[in-house]
N, C-alpha and C positions, 0 to 999 in steps of 0.2 A: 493374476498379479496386477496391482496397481499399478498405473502409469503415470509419468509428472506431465502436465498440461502449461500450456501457455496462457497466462490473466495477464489480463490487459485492463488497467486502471484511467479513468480521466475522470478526475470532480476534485470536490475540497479537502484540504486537511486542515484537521484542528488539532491544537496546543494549548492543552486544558480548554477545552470546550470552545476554545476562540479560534475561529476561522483564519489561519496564515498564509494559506494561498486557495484559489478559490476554483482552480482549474489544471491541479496538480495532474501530469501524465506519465505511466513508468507502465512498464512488463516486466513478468518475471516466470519462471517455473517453479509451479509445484504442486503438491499430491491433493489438496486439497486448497479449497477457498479461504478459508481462515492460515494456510501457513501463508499463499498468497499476499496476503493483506499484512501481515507480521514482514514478510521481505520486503513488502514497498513502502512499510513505515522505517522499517530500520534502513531502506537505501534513500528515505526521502532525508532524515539525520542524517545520513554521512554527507549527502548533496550537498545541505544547506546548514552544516555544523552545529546540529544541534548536540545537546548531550544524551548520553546511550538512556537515563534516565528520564527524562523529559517525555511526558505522556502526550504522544501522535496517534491519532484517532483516525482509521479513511472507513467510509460509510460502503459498506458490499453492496449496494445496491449500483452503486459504479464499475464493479469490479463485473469483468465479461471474460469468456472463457473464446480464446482463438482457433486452437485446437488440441 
């Protein structure tokens, strides 16, 4: 059975392809890398009040697995 894993994010996020913070850092759990990256862009919106639509981009090559 699969297990949810802790990612651990630090680098940029963009807002339609523009760069809005450039050293964003957040964790989170989950079963894969890509949901990973889907909950640190939806808790970097709620952070910093963006709208649930507004396209937030984080690059996986940032994104590391803790355990």
């Amino acid at each position: 059975m699969n297990e949810k894993k802790r990612y651990s994010y630090a680098g940029p996020v963009r807002l339609y392809n523009k760069i809005v913070d450039h050293n964003y850092k957040g964790e989170t759990m989950a079963f894969t890398p890509q949901k990973a990256l889907s909950n640190l862009a939806w808790r970097f919106k709620q952070d910093y009040h963006y709208n649930d639509l507004d396209k937030i981009e984080l690059d996986k090559k940032y994104l590391s697995v803790l355990y």
